[in-house]
N, C-alpha and C positions, 0 to 999 in steps of 0.2 A: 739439335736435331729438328730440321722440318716436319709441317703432319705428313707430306708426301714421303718421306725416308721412311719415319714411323711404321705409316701404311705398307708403304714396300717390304719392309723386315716383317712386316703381322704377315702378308702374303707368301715369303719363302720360309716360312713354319722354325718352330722351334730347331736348332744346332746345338753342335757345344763351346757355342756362344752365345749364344742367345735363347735364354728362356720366358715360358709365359706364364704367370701370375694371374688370375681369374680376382683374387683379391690377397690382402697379407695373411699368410699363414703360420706366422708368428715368427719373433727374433731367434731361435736357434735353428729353424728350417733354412731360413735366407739367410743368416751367418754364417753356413753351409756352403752356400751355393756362392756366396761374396768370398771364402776362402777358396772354393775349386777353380774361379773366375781367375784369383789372385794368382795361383800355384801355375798356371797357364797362358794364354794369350791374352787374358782378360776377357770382359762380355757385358753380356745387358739384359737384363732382367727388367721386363716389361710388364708393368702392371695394366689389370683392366686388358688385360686379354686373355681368352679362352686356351686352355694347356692344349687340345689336343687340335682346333679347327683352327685356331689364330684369328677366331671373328672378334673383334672389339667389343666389348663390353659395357666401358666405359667406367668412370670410379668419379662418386660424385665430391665434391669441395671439402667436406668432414672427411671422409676416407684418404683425398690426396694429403692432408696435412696430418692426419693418422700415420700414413703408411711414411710420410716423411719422417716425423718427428721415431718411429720404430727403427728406419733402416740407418739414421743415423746413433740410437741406443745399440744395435745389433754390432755397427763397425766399431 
């Protein structure tokens, strides 16, 4: 995904596909939301963006490898 696609989904607001993530709220929330994803069309769970404006936030280098190293323990 380009930053312009990115952007573009942060702009047409969360669906039920796509949700926003302000930061990881732990392996059994997004386990959650990885199985409703699965049960359905699939989706994309965006970290480092705001749940209700979709403004970027941003998630700094310790957090990206945090939230990696969790979403991979979560599936």
């Amino acid at each position: 995904m380009s930053e312009q696609e990115f952007i573009d989904i942060c702009k047409c607001g969360e669906t039920t596909t796509v949700q926003f993530k302000q930061e990881f709220t732990g392996q059994r929330e997004i386990a959650k939301e990885m199985i409703a994803f699965a049960n359905a069309r699939g989706g994309k769970i965006l970290f480092g963006v705001m749940d209700k404006t979709g403004d970027l936030v941003g998630l700094t280098y310790d957090e990206v490898q945090n939230i990696s190293r969790e979403l991979g323990n979560a599936a």
